[in-house]
C-alpha positions in Angstrom: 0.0 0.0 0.0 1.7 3.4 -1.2 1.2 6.7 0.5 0.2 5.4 4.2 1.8 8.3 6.0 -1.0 10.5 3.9 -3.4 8.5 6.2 -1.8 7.6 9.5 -0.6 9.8 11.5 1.8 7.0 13.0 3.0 6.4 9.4 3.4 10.5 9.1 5.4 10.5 12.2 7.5 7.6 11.2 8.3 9.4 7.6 8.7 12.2 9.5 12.1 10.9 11.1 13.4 10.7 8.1 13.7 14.7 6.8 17.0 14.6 7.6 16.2 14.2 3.3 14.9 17.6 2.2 11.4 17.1 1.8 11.4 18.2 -1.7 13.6 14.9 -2.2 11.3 12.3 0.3 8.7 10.5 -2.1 5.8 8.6 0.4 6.0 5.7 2.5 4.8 2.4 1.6 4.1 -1.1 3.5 4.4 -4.8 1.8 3.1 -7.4 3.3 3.8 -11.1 2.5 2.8 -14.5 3.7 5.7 -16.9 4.6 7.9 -17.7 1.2 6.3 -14.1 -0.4 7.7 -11.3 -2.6 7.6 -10.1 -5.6 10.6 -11.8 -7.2 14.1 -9.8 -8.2 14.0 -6.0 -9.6 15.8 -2.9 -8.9 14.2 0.5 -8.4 15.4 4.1 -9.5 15.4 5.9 -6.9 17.2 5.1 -3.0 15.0 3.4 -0.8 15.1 3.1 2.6 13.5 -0.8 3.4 12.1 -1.1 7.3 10.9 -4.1 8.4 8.1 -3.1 10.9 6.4 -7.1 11.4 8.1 -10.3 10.9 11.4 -11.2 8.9 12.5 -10.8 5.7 15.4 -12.3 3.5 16.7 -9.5 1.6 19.2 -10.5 -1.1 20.7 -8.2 -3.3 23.6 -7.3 -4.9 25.1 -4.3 -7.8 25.0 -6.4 -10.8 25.3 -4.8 -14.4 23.0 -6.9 -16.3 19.3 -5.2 -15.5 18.0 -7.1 -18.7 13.8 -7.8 -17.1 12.1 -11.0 -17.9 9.6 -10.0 -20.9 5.7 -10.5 -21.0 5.3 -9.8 -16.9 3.4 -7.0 -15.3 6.2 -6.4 -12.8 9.7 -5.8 -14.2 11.2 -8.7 -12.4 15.0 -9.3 -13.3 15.8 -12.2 -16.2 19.3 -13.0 -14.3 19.8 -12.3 -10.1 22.8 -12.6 -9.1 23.0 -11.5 -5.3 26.4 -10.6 -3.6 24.8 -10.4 -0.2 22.1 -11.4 2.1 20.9 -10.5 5.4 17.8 -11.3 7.6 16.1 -8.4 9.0 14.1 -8.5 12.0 11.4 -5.5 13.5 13.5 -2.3 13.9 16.5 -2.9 11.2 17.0 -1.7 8.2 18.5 -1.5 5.2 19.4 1.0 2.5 19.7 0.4 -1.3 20.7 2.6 -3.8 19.8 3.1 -7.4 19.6 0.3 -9.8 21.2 -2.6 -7.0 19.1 -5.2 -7.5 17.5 -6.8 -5.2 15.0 -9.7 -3.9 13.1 -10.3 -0.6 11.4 -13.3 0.7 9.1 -13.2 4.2 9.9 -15.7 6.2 6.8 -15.8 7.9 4.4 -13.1 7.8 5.4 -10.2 7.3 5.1 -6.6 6.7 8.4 -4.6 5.3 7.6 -0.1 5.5 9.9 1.3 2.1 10.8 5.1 2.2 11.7 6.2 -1.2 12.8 9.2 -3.0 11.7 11.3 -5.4 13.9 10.7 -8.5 12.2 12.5 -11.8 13.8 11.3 -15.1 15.6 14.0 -16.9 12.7 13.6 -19.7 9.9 13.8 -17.2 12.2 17.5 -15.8 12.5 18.9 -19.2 8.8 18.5 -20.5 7.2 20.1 -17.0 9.6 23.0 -17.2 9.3 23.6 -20.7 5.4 23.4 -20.1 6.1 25.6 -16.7 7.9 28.1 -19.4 5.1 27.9 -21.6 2.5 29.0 -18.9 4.8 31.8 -17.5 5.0 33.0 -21.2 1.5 32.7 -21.5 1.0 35.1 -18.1 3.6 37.5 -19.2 2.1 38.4 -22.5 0.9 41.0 -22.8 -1.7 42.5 -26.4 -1.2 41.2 -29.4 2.6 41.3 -29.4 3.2 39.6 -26.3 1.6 36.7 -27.3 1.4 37.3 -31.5 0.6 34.2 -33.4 3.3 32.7 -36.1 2.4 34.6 -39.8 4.3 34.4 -43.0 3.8 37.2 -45.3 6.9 36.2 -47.6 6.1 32.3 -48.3 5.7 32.2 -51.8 3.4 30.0 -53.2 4.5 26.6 -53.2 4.1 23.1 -55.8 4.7 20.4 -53.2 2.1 21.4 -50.8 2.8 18.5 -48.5 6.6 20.1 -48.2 7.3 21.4 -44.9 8.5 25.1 -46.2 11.9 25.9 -45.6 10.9 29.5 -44.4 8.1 28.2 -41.9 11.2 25.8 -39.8 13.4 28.9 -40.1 10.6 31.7 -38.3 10.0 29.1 -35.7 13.5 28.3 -34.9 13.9 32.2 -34.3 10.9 32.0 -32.4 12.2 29.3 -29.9 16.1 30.9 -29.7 14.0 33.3 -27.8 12.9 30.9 -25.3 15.5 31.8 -22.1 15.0 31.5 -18.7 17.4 31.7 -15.8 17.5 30.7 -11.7 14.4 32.4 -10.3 12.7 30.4 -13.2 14.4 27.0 -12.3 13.6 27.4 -8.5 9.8 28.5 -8.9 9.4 24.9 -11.7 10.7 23.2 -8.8 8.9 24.8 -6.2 5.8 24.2 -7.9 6.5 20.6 -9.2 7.8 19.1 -5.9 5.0 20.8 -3.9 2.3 19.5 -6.3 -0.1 17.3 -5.0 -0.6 13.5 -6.4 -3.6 13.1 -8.3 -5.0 11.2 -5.9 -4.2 13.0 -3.3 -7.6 15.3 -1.9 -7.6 17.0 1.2 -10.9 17.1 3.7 -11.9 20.8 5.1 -13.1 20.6 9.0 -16.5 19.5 8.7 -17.3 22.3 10.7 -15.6 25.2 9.6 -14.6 28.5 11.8 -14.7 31.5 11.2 -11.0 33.5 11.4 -11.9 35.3 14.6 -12.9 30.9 16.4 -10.4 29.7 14.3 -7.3 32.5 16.0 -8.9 32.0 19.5 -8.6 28.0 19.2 -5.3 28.2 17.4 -4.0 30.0 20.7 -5.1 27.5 23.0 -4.1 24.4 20.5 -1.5 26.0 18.2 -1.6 24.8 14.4 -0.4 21.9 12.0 -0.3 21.3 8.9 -2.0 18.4 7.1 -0.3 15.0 6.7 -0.7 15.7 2.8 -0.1 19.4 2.8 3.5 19.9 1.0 5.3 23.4 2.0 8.6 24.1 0.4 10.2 27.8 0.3 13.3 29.4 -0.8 15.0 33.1 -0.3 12.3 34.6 -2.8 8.9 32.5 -2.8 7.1 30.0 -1.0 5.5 26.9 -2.7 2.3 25.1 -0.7 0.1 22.1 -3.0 1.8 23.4 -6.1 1.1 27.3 -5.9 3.5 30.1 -5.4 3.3 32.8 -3.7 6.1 35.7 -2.9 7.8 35.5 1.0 7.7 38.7 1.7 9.5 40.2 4.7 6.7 39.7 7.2 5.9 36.3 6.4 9.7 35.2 6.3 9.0 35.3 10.2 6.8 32.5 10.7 6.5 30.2 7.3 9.7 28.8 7.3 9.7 27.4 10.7 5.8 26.4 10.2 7.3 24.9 7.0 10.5 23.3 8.2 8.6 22.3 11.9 5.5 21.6 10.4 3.6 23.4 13.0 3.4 26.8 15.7 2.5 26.0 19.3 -0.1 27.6 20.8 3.0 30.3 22.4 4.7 30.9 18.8 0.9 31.7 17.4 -0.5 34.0 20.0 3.2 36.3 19.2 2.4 36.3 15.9 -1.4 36.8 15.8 -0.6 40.8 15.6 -0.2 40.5 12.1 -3.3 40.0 10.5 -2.2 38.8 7.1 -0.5 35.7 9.0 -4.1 35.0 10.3 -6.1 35.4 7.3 -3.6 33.2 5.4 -3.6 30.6 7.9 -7.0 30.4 8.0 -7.1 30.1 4.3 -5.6 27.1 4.3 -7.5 25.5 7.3 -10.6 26.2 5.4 -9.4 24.5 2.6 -8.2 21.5 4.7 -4.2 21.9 4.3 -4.0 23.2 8.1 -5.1 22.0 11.2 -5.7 23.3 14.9 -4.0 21.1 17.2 0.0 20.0 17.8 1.7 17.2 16.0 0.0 13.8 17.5 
């Protein structure tokens, strides 16, 4: 089962303990489970993984062979040749780490349940296409009239006998079209601020059922302090801040709250009743409670 620390707060805490991994870099946290003799056969994954057993044991085998070849015509991309260099049994409480392409097999010995921890790890093609598309949509903001966002013409093409040609002069106007296409840093870290902070698609967040207004919602907060969600992803950097994939500037006021709330994950009731003086720290917060990406209440 993937994503259990979206759901559990016991799962959340557990994932939590391991941020020493910038969050923008920690993926979700998933538990196996397997009857005596289980597993699903030898394979290597892309990304590090930490592997926890939590229930049980587990005969982990594994080794950093070259040949990744995958047996064809299976659903799971389970390795054609295994050849394991090592093996260890791990009991409740170990575990062990494996990086990048080092394949790998476990088998329960008994019944078992094994908690993974993995990475993010976004192929250089899956990168490219959501910045270029991130470049796109910031291109498509900053036009601005007909020549910010002017559509491709071509007075000059001549008429042509090979209609099904691609014309010379229309691969020549576009390629000067897209030398124009720049970006620099600030563009780089607001893609990844965005990206890494973006939701799952599965992922849906649940406002309080009953919902209170900001003046209820301040006085509880100073009694209880705040949280945020188990699914709410906050990331920041000098310039912005990124929460569920939107951006937003971190201006000088809110530079002295959001990155602890972001790096602590919550403000006790003390650290939100010195704060409460600003009013745009309230009225944000309690935009995002309404919404269900904050809660009232400490870490459980």
């Amino acid at each position: 089962m993937q994503g259990v620390n979206l759901h559990d707060d016991r799962a959340h805490a557990l994932m939590n303990r391991f941020r020493f991994i910038p969050d923008a870099r920690l993926d979700d946290l998933m538990i196996s489970y397997a009857t005596d003799g289980g597993g699903v056969g030898p394979h290597f994954d892309s990304y590090d993984v930490f592997l926890l057993q939590v229930h049980g044991k587990r005969r982990w085998r594994f080794g950093a062979q070259r040949d990744l070849s995958l047996k064809p015509g299976l659903p799971l991309k389970v390795l054609q040749h295994f050849e394991p260099a090592e093996e260890w049994v791990l009991e409740p409480g170990d575990m062990l780490y494996l990086p990048p392409h080092i394949a790998h097999d476990g088998i329960a010995e008994g019944e078992c349940m094994t908690a993974s921890i993995g990475f993010r790890a976004p192929s250089a093609h899956e990168l490219t296409a959501q910045f270029l598309y991130h470049l796109a949509e910031r291109m498509g903001d900053a036009s601005d009239g007909p020549k910010g966002n002017a559509r491709y013409r071509d007075p000059a093409q001549e008429p042509v006998s090979s209609p099904a040609a691609l014309p010379p002069l229309l691969i020549d106007r576009v390629g000067a079209i897209l030398a124009n296409v720049n970006w620099n840093e600030k563009d780089i870290a607001a893609f990844l601020g965005t990206y890494l902070s973006e939701p799952k698609a599965n992922v849906v967040f649940d406002p309080p059922e009953r919902v209170l207004n900001e003046q209820k919602f301040v006085e509880r907060a100073k009694k209880t302090g705040v949280r945020l969600d188990r699914k709410t992803i906050l990331l920041y950097d000098a310039r912005s801040f990124f929460v569920n994939g939107e951006a937003e500037l971190l201006s000088s006021k809110l530079k002295k709250w959001l990155p602890e709330l972001a790096d602590t994950r919550c403000l006790e009731a003390k650290r939100f009743v010195t704060l409460t003086d600003e009013s745009s720290m309230t009225a944000l917060l309690h935009e995002w409670y309404c919404a269900g990406w904050l809660r009232t209440g400490a870490l459980p």
